[in-house]
C-alpha positions as CSV (number, residue, x, y, z in Angstrom):
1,X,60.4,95.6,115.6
2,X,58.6,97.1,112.9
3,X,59.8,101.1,114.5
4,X,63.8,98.9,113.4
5,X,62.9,98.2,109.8
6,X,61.7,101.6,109.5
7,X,64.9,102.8,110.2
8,X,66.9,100.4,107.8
9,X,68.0,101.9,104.6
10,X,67.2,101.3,101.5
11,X,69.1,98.3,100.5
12,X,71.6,98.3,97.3
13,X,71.1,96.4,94.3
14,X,73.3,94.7,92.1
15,X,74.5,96.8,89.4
16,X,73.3,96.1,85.8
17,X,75.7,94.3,83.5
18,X,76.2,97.8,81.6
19,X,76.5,99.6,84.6
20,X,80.2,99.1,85.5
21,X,81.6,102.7,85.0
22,X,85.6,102.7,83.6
23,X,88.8,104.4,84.8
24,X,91.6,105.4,83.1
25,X,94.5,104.0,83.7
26,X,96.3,107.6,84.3
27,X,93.4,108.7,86.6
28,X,93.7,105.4,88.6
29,X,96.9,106.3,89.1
30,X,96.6,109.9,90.0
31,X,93.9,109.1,92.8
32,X,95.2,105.8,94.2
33,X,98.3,106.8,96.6
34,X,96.5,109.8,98.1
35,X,93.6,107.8,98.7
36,X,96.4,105.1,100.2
37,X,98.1,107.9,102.4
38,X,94.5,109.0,103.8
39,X,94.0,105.1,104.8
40,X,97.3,105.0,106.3
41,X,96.3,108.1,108.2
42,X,93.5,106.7,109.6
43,X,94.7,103.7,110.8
44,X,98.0,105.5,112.2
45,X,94.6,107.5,114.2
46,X,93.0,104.6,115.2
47,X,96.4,103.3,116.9
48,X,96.8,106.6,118.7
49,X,92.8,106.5,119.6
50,X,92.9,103.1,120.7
51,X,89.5,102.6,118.2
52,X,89.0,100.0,115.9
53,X,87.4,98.5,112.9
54,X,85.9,95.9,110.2
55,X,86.5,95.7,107.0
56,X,83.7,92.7,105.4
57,X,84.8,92.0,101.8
58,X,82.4,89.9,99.9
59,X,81.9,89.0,96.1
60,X,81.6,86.5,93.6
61,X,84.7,84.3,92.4
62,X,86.7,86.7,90.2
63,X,85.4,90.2,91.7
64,X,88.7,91.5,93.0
65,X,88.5,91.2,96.5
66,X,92.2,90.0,96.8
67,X,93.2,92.7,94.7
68,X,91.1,95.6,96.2
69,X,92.1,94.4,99.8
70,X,96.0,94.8,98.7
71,X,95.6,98.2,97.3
72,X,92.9,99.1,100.6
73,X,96.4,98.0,102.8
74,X,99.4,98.8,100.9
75,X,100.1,101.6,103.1
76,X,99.5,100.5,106.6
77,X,101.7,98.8,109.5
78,X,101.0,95.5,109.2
79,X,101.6,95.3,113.5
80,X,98.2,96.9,113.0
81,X,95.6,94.9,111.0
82,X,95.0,91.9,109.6
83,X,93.9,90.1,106.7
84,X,91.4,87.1,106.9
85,X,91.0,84.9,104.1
86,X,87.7,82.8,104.7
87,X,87.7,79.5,103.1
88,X,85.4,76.1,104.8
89,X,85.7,75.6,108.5
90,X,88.5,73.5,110.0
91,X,86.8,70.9,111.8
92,X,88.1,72.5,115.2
93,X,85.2,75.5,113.8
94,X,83.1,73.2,112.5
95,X,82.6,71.8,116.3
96,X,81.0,75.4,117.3
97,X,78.3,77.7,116.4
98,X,79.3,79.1,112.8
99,X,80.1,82.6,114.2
100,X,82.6,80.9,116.6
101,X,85.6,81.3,114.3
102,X,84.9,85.1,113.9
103,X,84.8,85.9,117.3
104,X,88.4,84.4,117.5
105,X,89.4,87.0,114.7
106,X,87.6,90.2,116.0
107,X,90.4,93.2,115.9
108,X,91.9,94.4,119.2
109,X,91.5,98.4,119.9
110,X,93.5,100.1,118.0
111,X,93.5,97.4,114.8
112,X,91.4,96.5,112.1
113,X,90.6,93.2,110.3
114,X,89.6,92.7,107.1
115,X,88.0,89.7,106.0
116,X,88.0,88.4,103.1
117,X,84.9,86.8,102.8
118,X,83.0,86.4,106.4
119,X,80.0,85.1,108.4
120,X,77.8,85.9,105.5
121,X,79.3,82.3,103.9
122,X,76.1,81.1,106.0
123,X,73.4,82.7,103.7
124,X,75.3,82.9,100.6
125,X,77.6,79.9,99.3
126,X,76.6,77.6,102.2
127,X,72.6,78.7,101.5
128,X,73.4,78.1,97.5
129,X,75.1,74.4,97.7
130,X,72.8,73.3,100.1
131,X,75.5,73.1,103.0
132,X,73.2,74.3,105.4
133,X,69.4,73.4,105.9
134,X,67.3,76.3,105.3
135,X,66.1,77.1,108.8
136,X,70.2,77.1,109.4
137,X,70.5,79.8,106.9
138,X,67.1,81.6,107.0
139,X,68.0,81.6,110.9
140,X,71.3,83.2,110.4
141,X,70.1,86.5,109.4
142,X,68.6,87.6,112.5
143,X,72.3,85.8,114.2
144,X,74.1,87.8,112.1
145,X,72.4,91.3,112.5
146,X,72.7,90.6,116.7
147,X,76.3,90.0,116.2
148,X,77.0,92.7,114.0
149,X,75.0,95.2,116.2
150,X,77.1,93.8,119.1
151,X,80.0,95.1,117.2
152,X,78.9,98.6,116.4
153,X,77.6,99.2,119.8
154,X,80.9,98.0,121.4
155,X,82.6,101.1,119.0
156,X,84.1,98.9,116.6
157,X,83.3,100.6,112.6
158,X,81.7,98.2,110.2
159,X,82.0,98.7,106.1
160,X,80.6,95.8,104.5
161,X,81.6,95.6,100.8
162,X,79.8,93.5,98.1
163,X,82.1,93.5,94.8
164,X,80.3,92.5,91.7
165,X,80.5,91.7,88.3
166,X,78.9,91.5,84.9
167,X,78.7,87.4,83.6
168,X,80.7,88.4,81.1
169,X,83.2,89.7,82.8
170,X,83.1,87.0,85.1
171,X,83.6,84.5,82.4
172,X,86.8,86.4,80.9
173,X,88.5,86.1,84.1
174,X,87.7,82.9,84.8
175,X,89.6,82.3,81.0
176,X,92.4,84.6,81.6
177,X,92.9,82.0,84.8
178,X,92.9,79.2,83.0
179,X,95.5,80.4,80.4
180,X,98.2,81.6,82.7
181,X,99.7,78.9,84.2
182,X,100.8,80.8,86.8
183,X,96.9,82.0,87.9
184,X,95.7,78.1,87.7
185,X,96.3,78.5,92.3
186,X,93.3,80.9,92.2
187,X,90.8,79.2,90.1
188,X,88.8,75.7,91.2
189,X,85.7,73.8,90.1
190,X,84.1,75.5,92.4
191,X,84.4,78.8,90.6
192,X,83.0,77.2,87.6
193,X,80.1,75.8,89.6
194,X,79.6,79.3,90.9
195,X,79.7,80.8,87.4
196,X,76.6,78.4,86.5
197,X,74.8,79.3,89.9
198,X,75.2,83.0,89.3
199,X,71.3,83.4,89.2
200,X,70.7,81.6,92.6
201,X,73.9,84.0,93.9
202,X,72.5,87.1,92.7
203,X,69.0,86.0,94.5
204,X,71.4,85.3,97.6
205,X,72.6,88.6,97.6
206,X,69.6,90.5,97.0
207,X,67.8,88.6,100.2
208,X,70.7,89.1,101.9
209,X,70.9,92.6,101.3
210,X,67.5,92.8,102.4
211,X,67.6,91.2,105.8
212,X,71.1,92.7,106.7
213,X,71.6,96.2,105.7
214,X,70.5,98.2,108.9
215,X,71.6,101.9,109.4
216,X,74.5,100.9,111.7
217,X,76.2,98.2,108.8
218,X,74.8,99.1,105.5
219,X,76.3,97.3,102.6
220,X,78.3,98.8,99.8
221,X,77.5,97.6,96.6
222,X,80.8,97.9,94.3
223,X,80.5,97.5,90.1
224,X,83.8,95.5,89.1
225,X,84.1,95.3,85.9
226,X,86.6,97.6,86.2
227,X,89.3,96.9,88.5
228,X,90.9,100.3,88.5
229,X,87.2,101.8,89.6
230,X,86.2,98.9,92.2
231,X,89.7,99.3,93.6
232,X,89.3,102.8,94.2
233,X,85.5,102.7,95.1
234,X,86.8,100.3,97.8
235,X,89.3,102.7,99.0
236,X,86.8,105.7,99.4
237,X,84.2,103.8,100.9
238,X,86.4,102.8,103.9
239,X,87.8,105.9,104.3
240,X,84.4,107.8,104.7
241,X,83.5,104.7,107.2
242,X,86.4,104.8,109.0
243,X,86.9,108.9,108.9
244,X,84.2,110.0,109.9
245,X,84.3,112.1,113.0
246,X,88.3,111.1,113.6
247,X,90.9,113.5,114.0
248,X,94.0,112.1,112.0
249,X,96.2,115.0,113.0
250,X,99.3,113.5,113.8
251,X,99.9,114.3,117.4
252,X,102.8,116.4,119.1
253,X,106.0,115.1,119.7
254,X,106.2,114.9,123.7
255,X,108.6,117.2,125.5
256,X,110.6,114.2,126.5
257,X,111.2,113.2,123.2
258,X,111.7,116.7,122.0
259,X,114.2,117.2,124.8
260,X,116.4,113.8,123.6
261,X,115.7,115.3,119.8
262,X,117.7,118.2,120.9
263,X,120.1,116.7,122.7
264,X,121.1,114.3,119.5
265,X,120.0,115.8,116.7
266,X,120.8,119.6,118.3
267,X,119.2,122.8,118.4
268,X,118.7,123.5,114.9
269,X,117.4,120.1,113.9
C-alpha cells in the first residue's frame, strides 16, 4: 500500500480566486474548431480501434460543465458517445450499491461517455448535505479508486475534470440566471444552498483530490472564470488523454470499395 501512494501524483488544488487566466474572444475562436476537428478525429479512431473512453466532468453549480461538454462534442457522431447528466438516484438506483447506476452507463468499445457529474456525488454533494453517513462516504473513496482502476486496466481512458470558479464569479451567474427568464430551468435552491456551502465544497474537493488522484485517473483541475479558457482547457485535456499513443490516420479505402468507386464515380474520380 504505501509502495501505491508513492506512486500517486501530486494532487491539484483549486485555483485562487485571481487565478482564472482570460481568453480573447478572437483567440477562442481561432483555436476552438481545430481543437473540435482533433476530438472528432479521435473518436472517428477509437470507432475504427474498437477502444474506448471516460470523460468525468465535475464542478460546482455554475462552472460550465454543460457548456464545456457541448463544445468537447460538437463534432462527433452522436451513434458514438453519450452524454450523462447525473442528477439523485431513481429509486430503481437507489435499491443498489451507489455505483450500480454507473455500471449500467459504462461505454461500449469503440464509444465514449461523458458524465456530467458521476460517482464522486458520493463524497462531494451527498458528503456536504449529509445524505450519506460518513463511513458511507469516507468508505467510498477506496470503492471508487477499485472501480476506476477496474476501468483503466480493462483499457478504457479516464480524464477526470474538476471545473471551478471564483465566489464571485459564482455569484454573477447565479444573477445572470435569475434575470433571464429563459435561464430560470437551470438554476434551483439548491444552487443557492451550494453557493453558501462553498467552504465545506472546496474542503470536499481538496479531500477528494487527495484520496482519488492515482497516476492511472489523475484529476484535471480547470479555472472557469473564463468560459472561453475552461472550454478550451477542457478540450485539450481530453485530447492529450485520449491521444496519446493512437494513430488517428484515417485508414485506406478497401479495394472493394475502391473497385465500386470506380465503377460509379469512374476512373478519374
Amino acid at each position: 500500500m504505501a509502495r501505491a501512494q508513492r506512486r500517486r501524483p501530486k494532487p491539484p488544488t483549486l485555483p485562487g480566486d485571481k487565478a482564472h487566466p482570460r481568453l480573447s474572444s478572437k483567440a477562442y475562436a481561432a483555436r476552438l474548431q481545430p481543437l473540435q476537428y482533433r476530438m472528432r478525429a479521435i473518436a472517428i479512431a477509437y470507432v475504427r480501434q474498437r477502444l474506448n473512453g471516460i470523460v468525468v466532468v465535475e464542478g460546482g453549480d455554475t462552472a460550465g460543465k454543460g457548456g464545456a461538454i457541448r463544445r468537447l462534442t460538437a463534432e462527433l457522431d452522436p451513434r458514438h458517445y453519450a452524454v450523462w447528466p447525473i442528477g439523485a438516484p431513481s429509486a430503481e438506483e437507489a435499491r443498489h450499491h451507489y455505483l450500480w447506476r454507473f455500471w449500467q452507463r459504462l461505454p461500449e468499445r469503440g464509444r465514449i461517455a461523458v458524465f456530467d457529474r458521476s460517482w464522486y456525488g458520493r463524497v462531494l454533494v451527498e458528503r456536504v448535505d449529509g445524505l450519506a453517513s460518513e463511513a458511507r462516504w469516507r468508505h467510498a473513496y477506496d470503492e471508487i479508486c477499485a472501480f476506476e482502476s477496474a476501468l483503466v486496466a480493462d483499457g478504457t481512458r479516464l480524464v477526470k475534470l474538476y471545473l471551478h470558479v471564483s465566489p464571485d464569479e459564482q455569484r454573477a451567474r447565479l444573477a445572470e440566471r435569475m434575470a433571464d427568464p429563459y435561464k430560470h430551468w437551470k438554476v434551483s435552491a439548491a444552487d443557492f444552498r451550494a453557493y453558501v456551502l462553498r467552504d465545506r465544497y472546496a474542503a470536499a474537493a481538496a479531500e477528494m483530490f487527495r484520496r482519488t488522484s492515482t497516476a492511472a485517473a489523475a484529476w484535471h483541475v480547470i479555472a472557469g472564470d473564463d468560459k472561453h479558457y475552461a472550454r478550451l482547457a477542457v478540450l485539450e485535456t481530453v485530447i492529450e488523454a485520449f491521444g496519446k499513443g493512437i494513430d488517428v490516420a484515417p485508414p485506406p479505402v478497401d479495394a472493394e470499395t475502391a473497385r465500386l468507386a470506380r465503377e460509379v464515380l469512374g476512373e478519374e474520380d
